[in-house]
Structures are given as C-alpha cells and as structure tokens.
KOLMAR-450596 format. One record per atom (N, C-alpha, C, O): x, y, z. Coordinates in steps of 0.1 Angstrom, whole numbers, plus 5000, padded with zeros to 4 digits. Layout:
XYZ ...
***
This chain:
480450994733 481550924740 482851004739 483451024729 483251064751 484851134750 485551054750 485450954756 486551104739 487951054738 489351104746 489151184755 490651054743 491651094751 493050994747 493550904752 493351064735 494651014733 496151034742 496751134741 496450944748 497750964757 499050934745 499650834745 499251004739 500750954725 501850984729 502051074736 503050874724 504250964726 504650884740 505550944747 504250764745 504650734756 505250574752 505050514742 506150514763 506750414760 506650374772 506950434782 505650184771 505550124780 505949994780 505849914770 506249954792 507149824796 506249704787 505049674788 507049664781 507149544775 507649434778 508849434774 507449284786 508749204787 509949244795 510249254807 510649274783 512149344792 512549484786 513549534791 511749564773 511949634766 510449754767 509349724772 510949864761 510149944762 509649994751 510350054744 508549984747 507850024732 506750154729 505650164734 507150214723 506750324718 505050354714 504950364702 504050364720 502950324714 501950474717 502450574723 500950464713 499450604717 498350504726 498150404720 497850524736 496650474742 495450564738 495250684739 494750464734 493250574729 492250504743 492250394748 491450644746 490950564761 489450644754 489550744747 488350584756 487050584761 486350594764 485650504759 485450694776 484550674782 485250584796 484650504803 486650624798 487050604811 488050434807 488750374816 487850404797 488450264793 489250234786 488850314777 490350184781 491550194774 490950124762 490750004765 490450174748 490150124738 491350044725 491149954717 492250104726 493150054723 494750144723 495050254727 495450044719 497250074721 497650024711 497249914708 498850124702 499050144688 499950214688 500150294697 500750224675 501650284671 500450424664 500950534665 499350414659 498750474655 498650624661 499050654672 498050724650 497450884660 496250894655 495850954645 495350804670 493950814663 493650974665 494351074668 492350964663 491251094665 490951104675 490451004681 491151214683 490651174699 490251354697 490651444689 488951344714 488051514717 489451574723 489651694721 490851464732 491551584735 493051464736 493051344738 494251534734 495151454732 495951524743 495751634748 497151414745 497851424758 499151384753 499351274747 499851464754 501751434746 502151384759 501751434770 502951274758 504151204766 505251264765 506051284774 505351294756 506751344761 507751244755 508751314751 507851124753 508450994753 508850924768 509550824768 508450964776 508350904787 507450794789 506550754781 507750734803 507750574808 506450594813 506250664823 505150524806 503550514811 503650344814 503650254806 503550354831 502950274838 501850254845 501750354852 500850174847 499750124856 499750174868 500650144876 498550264871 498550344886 498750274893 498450154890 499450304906 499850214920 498950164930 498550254937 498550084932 497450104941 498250004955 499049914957 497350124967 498250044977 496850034983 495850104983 497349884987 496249815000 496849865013 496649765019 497249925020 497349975032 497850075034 499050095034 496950155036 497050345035 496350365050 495150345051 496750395059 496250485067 495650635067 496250725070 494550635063 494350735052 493050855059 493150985059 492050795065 490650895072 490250815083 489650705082 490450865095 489950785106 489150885115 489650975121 487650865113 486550995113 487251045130 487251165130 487651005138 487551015149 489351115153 489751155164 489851105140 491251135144 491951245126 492851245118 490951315127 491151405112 492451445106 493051455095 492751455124 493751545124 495551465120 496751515119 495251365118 496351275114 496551265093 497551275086 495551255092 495451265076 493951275073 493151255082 493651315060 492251295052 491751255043 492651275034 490951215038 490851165023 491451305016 492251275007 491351395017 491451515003 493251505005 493951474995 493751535018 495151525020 496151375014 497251365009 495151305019 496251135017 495851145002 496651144993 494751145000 494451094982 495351184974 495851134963 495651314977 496351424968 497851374966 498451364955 498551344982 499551334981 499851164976 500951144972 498851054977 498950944972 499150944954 499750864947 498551064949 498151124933 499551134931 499951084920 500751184939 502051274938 502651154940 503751144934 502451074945 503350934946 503450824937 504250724937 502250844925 502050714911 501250674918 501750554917 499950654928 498950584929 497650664927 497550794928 496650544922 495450594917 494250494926 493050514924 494850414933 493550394941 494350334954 495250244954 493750394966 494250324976 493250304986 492350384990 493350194989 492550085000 493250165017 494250175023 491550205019 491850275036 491850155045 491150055044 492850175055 492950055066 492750145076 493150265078 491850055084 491450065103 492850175109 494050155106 492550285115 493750345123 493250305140 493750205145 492150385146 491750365157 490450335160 490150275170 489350365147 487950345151 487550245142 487450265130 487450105149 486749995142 486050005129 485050065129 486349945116 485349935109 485149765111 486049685110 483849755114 483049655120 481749665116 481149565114 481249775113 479849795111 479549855098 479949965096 478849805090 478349875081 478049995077 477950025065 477850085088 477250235090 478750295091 479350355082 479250275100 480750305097 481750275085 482850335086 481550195073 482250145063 481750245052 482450275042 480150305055 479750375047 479750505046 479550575036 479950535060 480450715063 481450715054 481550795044 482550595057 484450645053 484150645034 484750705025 483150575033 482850585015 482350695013 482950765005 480950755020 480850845014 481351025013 480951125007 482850965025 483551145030 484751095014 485051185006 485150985011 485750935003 485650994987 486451024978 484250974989 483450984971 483551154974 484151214965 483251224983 483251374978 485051444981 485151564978 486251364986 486951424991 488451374980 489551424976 487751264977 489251164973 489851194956 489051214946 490751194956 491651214943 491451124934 491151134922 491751024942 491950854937 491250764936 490550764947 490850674930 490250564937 490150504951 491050504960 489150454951 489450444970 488550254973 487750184966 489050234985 488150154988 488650085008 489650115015 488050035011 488050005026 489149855025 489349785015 489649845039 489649735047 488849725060 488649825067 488549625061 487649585076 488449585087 489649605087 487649555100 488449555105 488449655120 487949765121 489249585131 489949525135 489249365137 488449385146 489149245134 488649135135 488849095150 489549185154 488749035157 488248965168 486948875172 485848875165 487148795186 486448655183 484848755187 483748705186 485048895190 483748965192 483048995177 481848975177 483449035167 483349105161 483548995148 482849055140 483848905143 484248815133 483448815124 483748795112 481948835128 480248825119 480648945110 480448935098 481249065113 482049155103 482049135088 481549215079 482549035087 482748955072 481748985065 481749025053 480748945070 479848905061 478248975061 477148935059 478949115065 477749245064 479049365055 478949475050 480149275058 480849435045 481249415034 481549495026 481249245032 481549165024 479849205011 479849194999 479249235017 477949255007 477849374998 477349384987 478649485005 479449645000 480649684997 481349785000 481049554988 482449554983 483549544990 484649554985 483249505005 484749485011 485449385013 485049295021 486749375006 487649204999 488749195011 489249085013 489249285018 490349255027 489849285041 488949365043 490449215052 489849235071 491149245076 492049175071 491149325085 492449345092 492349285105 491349295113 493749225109 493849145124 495149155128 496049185120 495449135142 496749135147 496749005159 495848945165 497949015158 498448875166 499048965182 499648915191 498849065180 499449105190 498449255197 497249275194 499049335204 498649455212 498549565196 499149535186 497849665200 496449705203 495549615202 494949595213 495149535191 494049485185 494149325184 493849265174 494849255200 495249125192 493649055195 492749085203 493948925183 492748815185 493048705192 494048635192 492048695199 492548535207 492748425198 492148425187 493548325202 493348205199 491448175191 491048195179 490748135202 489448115195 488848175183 488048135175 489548315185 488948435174 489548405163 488848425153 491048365163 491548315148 490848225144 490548245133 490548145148 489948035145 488848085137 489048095125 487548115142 486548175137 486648275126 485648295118 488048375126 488148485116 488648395104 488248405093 489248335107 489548225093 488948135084 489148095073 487748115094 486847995088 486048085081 485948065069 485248205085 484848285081 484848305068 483948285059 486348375066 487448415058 487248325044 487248355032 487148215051 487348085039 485948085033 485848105021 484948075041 483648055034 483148175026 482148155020 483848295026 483648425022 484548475008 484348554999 485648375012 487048385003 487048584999 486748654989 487448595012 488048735017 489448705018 489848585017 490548815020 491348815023 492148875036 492548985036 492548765047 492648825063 494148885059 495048815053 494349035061 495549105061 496449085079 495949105091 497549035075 497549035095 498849105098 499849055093 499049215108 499849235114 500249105121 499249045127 501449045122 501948935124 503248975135 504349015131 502848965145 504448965159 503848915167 502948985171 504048825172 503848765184 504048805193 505248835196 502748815205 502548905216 503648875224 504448955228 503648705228 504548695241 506148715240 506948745249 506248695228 508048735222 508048895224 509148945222 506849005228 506849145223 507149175238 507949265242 506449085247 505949115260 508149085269 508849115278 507948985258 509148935269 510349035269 510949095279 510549035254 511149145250 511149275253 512249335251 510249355257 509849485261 510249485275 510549595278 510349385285 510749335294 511949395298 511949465308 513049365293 514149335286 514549505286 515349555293 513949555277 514749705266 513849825278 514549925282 512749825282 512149915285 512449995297 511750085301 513149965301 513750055315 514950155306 515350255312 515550145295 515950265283 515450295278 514750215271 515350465279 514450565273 515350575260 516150675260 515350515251 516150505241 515250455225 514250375224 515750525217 514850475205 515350295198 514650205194 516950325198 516950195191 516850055204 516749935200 516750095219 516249975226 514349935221 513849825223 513850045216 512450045212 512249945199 511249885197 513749935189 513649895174 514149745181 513849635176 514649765191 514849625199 514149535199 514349415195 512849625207 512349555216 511349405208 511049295212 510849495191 510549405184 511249345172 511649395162 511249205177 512649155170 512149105153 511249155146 512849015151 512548965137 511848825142 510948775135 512148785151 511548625158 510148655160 509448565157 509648785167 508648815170 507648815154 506448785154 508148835143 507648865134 507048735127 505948715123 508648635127 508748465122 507548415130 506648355125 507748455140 507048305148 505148335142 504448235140 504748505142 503348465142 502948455125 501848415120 504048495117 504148445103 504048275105 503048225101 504648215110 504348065110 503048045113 502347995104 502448065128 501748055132 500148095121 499248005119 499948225116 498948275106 499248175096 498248155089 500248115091 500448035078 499747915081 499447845071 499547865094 499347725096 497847735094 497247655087 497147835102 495847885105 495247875087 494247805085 495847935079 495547995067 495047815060 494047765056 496447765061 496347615056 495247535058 494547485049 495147535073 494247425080 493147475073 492947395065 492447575073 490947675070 490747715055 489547725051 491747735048 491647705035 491947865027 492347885015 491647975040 491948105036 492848155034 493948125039 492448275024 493648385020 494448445036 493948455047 495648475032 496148535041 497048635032 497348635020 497448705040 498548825034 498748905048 497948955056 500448895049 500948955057 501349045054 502249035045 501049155060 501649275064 502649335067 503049305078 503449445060 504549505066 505849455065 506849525068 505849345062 506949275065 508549325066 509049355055 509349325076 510349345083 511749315084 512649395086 511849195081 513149105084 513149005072 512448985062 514148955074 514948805071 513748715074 512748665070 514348755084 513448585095 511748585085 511148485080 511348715085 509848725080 510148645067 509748535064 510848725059 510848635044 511448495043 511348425033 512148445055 512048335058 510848245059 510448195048 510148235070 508948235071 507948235064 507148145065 507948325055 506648375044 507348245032 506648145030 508348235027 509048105023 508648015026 507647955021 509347985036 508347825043 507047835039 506847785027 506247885044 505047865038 503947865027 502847825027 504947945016 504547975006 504547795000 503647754992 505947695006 506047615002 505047525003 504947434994 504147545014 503447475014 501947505012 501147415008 501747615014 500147735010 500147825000 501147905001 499547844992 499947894980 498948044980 499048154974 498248004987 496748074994 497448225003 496648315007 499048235006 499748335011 500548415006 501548375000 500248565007 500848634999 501848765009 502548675015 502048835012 502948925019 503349065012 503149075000 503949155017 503949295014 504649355024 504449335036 505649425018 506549545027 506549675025 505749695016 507149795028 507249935029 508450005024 509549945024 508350115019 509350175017 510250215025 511350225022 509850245043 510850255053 511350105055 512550105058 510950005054 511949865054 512949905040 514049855038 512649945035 513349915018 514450005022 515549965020 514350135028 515450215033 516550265047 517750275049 515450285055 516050265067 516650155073 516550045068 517350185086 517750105094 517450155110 517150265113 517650045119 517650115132 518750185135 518850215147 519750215126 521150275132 520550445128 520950535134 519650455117 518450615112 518450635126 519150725130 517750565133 516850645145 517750715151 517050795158 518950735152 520150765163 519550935156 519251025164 519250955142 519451095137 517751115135 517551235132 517051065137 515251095139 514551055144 513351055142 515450995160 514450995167 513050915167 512750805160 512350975174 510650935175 510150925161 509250845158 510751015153 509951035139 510150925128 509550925117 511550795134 511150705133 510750595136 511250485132 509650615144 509250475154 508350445147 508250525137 507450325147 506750235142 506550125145 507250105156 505950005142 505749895144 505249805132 504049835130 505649715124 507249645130 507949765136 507449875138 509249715138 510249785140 511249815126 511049755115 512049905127 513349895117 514249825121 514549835133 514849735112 515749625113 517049675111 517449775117 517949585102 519649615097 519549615086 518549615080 520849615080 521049635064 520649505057 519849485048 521449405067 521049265059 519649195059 519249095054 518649295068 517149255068 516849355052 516749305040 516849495056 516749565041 516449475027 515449465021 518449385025 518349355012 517949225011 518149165000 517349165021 516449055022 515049075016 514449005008 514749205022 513349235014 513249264998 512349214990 514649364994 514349384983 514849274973 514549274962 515449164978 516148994972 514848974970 514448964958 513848974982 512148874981 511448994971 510448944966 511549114968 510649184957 511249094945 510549004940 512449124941 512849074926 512148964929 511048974925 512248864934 511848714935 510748674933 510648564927 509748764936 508248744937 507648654949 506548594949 508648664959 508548604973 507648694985 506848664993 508248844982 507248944982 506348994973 506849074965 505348974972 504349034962 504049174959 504149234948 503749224972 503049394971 504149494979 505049474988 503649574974 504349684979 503349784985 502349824979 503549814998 502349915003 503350015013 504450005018 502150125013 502750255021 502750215037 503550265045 501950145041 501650185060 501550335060 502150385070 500950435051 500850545057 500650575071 500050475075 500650625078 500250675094 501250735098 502350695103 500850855096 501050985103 500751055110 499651105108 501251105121 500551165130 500951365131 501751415124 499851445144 500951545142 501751525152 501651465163 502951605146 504251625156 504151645169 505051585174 503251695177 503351655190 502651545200 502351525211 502751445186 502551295191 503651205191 503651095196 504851275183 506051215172 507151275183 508251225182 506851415195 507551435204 507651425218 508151505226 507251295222 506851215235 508251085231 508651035221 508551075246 508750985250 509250845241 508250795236 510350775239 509750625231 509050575230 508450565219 508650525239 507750415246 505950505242 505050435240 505850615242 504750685240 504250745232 503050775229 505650765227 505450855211 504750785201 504850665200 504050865192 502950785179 504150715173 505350745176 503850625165 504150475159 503850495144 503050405141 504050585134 503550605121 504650715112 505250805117 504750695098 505650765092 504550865080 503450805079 504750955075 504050955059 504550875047 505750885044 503650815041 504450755028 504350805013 505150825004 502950815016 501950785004 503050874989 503450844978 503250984997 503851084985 505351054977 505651104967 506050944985 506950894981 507050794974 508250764970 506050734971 506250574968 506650564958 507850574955 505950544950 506350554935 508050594931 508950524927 508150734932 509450784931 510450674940 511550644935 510150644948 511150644963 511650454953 512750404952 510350394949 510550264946 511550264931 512450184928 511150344923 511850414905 513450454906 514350444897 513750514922 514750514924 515450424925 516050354917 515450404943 516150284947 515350174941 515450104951 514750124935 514750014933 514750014918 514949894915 514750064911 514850054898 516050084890 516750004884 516250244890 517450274891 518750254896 519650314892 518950154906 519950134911 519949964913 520549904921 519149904905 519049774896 518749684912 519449584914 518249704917 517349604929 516349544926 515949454933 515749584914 514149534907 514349604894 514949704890 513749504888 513649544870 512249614873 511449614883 512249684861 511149814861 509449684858 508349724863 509449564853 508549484854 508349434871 507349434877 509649414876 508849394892 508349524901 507849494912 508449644896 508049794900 506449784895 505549824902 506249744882 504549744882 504249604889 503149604894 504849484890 504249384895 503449404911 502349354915 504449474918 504349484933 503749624938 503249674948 503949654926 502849834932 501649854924 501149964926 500949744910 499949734903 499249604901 498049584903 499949504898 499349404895 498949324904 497849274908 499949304908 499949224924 498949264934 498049184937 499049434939 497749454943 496149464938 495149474945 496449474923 494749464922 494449294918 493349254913 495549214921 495349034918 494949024931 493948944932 495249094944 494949074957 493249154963 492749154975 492649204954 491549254954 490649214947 489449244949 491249124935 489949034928 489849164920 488749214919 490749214914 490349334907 491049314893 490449354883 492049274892 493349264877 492849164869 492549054874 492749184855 493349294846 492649434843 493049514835 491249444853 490549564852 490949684855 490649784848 491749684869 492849744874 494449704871 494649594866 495349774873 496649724878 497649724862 498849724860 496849734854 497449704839 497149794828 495949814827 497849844820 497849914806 497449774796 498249694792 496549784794 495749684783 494649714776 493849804781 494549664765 492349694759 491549654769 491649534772 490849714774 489849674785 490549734800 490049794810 490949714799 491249754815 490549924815 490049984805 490549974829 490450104834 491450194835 492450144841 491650334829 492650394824 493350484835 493750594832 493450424848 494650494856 496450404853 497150314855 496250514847 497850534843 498650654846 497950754845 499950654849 500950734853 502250744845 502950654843 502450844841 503150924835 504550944839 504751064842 505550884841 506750884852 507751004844 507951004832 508051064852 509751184851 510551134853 511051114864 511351064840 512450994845 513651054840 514750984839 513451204837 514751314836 514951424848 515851504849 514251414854 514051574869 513851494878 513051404878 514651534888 514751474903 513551594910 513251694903 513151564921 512151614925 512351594940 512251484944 512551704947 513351714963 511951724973 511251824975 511851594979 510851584989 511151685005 512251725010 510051705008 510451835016 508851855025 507751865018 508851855034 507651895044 506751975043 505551965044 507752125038 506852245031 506552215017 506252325011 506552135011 506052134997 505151994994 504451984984 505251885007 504451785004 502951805005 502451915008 502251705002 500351705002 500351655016 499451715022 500751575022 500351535034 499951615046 500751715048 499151615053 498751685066 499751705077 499151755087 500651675080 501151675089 502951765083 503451735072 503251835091 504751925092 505751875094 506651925101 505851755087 507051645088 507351535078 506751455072 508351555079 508551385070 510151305075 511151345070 510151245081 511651155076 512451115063 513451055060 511651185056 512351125042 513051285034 513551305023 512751385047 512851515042 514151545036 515151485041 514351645023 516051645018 516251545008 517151565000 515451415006 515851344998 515251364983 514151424981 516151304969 515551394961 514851204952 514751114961 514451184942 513551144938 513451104924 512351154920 514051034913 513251074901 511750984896 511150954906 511250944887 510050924883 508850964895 508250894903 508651084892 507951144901 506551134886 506851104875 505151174891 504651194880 504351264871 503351334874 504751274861 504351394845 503051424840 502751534835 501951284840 500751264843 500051174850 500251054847 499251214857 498551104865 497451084861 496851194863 496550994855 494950954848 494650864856 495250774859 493150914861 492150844869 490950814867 489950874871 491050674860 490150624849 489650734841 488550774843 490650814830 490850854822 490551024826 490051094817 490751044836 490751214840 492451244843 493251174849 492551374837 493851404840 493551454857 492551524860 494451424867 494551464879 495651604881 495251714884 497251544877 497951554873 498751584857 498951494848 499151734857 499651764840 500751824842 500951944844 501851724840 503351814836 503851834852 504551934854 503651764862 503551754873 502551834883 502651834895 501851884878 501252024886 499551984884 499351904875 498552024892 497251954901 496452044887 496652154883 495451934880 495052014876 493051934877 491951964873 493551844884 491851764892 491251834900 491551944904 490151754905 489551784920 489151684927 488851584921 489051704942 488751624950 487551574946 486751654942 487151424947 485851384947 485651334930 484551294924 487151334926 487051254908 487051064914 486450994906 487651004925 487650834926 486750804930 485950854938 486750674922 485950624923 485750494931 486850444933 484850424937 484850354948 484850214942 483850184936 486050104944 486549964938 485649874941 485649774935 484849894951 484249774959 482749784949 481949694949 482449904940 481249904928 481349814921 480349754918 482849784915 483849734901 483249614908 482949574920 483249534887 482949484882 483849364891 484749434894 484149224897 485449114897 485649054887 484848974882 487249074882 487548984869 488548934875 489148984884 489148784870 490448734875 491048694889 492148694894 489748654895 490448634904 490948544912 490248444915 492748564916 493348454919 493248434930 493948494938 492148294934 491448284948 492748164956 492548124967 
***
C-alpha cells in the first residue's frame, strides 16, 4: 500500500484555518492530524491553504469532430493550472446521444486527460430523449438542453426530456433564453455590426422567462434541473422564485459574468462574444450577492474556445466561446476571496462541494475528509501569477483575460493522490484521471 503524507498545510475549518498533515492511501485520504505519520513519500506545504480539487460540470473540453478548438490533453492540463481535478465534458457540436459516441470521448479521455473526467449527454430533444437511459447505464448523471437556437427542444420534447429525467433522477442541465424574446430582439439590434448591439440582443428577460418556464417543467415532473450559465439579475431573480417553490433546482455561473461587462467588449471585441450575453455591473454583483448566498450553487468554466480565426468574423458570425478552465480557481481566490465577495468556505462550496453534490458524488469527491478521494490543491497565496496566452495550457493563441495577474494559483495539485503539479511546475502525465461515472454514489442529494 503507498503512502503520501501532504504536512504543513492549513485547511478551511468553519471560519478558521487549521494546521494539520493528510496521510493518503492507496489513492484515499486515511487520515488528518496534527501528527507526522510514516509515509513511502512526504509532500511539504509550505503552510499554505489545501483545498478540495475543483471540479467543473461544464467544460467544453473534446469535440471528436472539432480538435482543433481544445483537447482532452490541452483542457485537462490547463484545467490542472486552474485548482480543478475533475471536469465533466459538455456537448460542443457533435451530439452525445449514443452510446458509441459517449464511449470514444471516454476512451480519448482515459489515455489523454490530467484530471478526472466524466461526460454530459446531450443535446436532448423530442428525437433523441431515449438518450437517458442507454448513458445513464455508463455513468452518465447530467443531459444537456436548450430552450433556444442551436439546439432548442420543442415544447413536446420538454415534456418527455423531464419525465424521463424524473424516472431516471438524472440531472437536465439547461441553457435557459427564450427563443422568441432572442428572435424578437435580434430583430431589433441586427442591422448593427456592432458587438455591444450583439450583448443586446440577448437580454436578461430572455434569460427570466425560460428560467421560469424550466422551473415549472422541473416542478410539475418531479426532475432535477440546473441552470446554466447564469447571467443577470433577472436570472437570480428567477432561479429565487423558484427555488421557493422547487427545491429540486440548482444553477451555476462563470467567471466572465463574475468579471466582465458589455461596456469590455468596446476593448475585445469578438473575443468577447458568447451566449448568454455579458450584462452590467449591477448584474455582476447580483451574481456574486447569489454565490455568498447559496442562491447560486456552482461555479463552472463554460470553457469554449475557439481558434482565432473564428473569434475574427463579423458579430453576428464570429465563434461564441472564451477559455476559462486555466483561470478559475485563481480568478475566483482573487476576486472573490480576497476582495471579500465570498468567504474562502463559499470558494470550496461552489467550485467542490456543490459540484460533486450535483453529480451524486460528495463526500467522495469535493471534500478533504477520511474517506473521501485525495484530489486536493495546494493554493499560492503569496505569488501572483500573470495569465498570458504565450504561457497558458490552452490550445488556442488567446485569451481575454490576457495581462491579468492572479494569486492562489496552484503549489500542488493531487489526483486522487498523484502529484500532477509540484511547486507549480507539471510533474504528471496525461492519461493519470480517472473516469467519475466508475465511482462508487455516496450522498446523494436527489
């Protein structure tokens, strides 16, 4: 049985930080102590802050058909550089619907990935809804849908993706904007070749109304829901309301809502388009009000990146995707931690616990405890760390976040008890994660 003493580190307690050694395993956290057991190899902290790896449920991450956007070896490395240790791939352009397809993205995964990894389904529709319950058999806990363009579901199809959903007790992830508020609106802004008539065009109403609308669906049918991305006011309005009355609904935002505005775009352009859109300042601190709150639960990247000469077209045509993954962690330790938006307990809630409670995975995942699985992260909370295009993991020759600097970057990264990361610098290999949809379900808050 190898051992692996992590000593010398101090982890979030309550509201305080305590000084302890983690003895891990055989991949498992055996115990946590003031103690210096015996271990085959020991790992100095430093006295630094050991947190619960990040795990994000929506990573745009390997889309067999579009390489060239990101890859498992690329997104997982730079996901490693961000505090996450397992990230859930979502649908980019080629359906996962079929089995044979759920199982390629697993097996380029298992030989390519850093991290832990695991799928969402997906895109759902009233064609395709039987989905559920052929990926549901191969560990897959989340289905992706939209209320709107590329991939919207009819009326009827909701219906059926929900009841599904319920009898399966999956969880429907939903891009939430309402087509005809998108249609009307686009209407409206689209004759300017302009970026912020683009951040226009999708409003916060567009967001409210199919947040209502998925919350009612969720109710009536009995299913999990979790929205996506979330944007505005209006959304955490919304997700409010309904929380009031469905408890069964959970939600999740991004690091570009937590920072940007649409007044950014005037200085980047295409490179910050997406969908949602980028809002105002007082949407911003709406979101980060609902993280402290626990009105927002999760914290996820929306990775989707494209290359640059998709990012140099037109508004209206240009790619719709940012990089995230490499930021997150740092980007959330900063502004949200350090500058007192969120206590360092709602930084593991929304980027550890929360997401592996949303996967039917925590306390196995998401937590520094006896028993759990030993991805833990090592945070720099003395060296700022200057994000930059030429020095990131991501595939693509860009970033919007370029110039900005960073601190709790990671000092070490452990994946289920492998060092990835030592003293900040790569000392893993592709093809160490392991796949979540194997794991065991403990805890789960259905």
């Amino acid at each position: 049985m190898r051992t692996i003493l992590l000593r010398n580190v101090k982890i979030p307690v309550d509201n305080e930080l305590v000084e302890e050694s983690i003895l891990i395993e055989n991949n498992i956290i055996k115990a946590i102590s003031k103690k210096n057991y015996e271990a085959d190899e020991v790992v100095d902290g430093n006295g630094l802050i050991a947190v619960p790896g990040g795990i994000d449920v929506h990573a745009h991450v390997y889309d067999p058909e579009n390489p060239e956007h990101e890859d498992w070896r690329t997104g997982s490395l730079a996901a490693a550089y961000g505090g996450i240790t397992t990230l859930i791939d979502m649908p980019l352009r080629v359906f996962v619907d079929k089995t044979e397809v759920a199982m390629e993205k697993i097996r380029v995964a298992a030989r390519d990935s850093y991290v832990n990894y695991g799928l969402t389904g997906g895109f759902l529709t009233e064609q395709n809804y039987d989905a559920i319950e052929k990926l549901v058999k191969i560990g897959v806990k989340t289905f992706k849908i939209f209320t709107c363009r590329p991939f919207q579901a009819s009326e009827k199809g909701l219906a059926k993706i929900f009841e599904k959903a319920a009898e399966k007790n999956v969880v429907v992830i939903a891009h939430a904007e309402d087509e005809g508020i998108l249609t009307l609106l686009e209407g409206k802004y689209r004759e300017a070749n302009d970026i912020e008539a683009y951040h226009l065009s999708r409003s916060p109403g567009a967001e409210a109304a199919a947040v209502l609308k998925l919350g009612y669906y969720s109710l009536e049918t009995g299913a999990r829901l979790h929205i996506a991305h979330l944007s505005s006011k209006e959304g955490v309005d919304a997700v409010t309301f309904m929380k009031n009355k469905n408890p069964k609904i959970t939600a999740e935002t991004c690091p570009h809502y937590l920072y940007f505005t649409r007044e950014d775009s005037r200085v980047h352009g295409t490179f910050l388009k997406m969908a949602p859109t980028l809002k105002t300042s007082i949407d911003r601190e709406a979101l980060w009000d609902a993280l402290e709150k626990g009105i927002v639960e999760v914290y996820a990247s929306d990775n989707a990146p494209s290359p640059r000469s998709l990012k140099e077209k037109d508004v209206w045509s240009a790619w719709g995707g940012i990089p995230n993954l490499e930021i997150m962690g740092p980007f959330l330790f900063t502004h949200g931690v350090l500058k007192g938006k969120i206590s360092l307990q709602t930084y593991i809630n929304v980027f550890s616990r929360n997401p592996a409670r949303l996967l039917g995975l925590y306390p196995f995942l998401g937590e520094i405890s006896v028993g759990s699985l030993a991805d833990i992260v090592v945070l720099n909370t003395r060296e700022q760390r200057l994000i930059s295009s030429k020095t990131h993991h991501h595939k693509v020759d860009w970033t919007p976040w370029e110039g900005l600097s960073f601190y709790g970057h990671p000092y070490y990264v452990m994946v289920h008890g492998e060092l990835i990361i030592e003293k900040g610098e790569l000392v893993g290999e592709p093809g160490t994660g392991m796949y979540v949809g194997d794991l065991e379900r403990v805890g789960v808050d259905a």
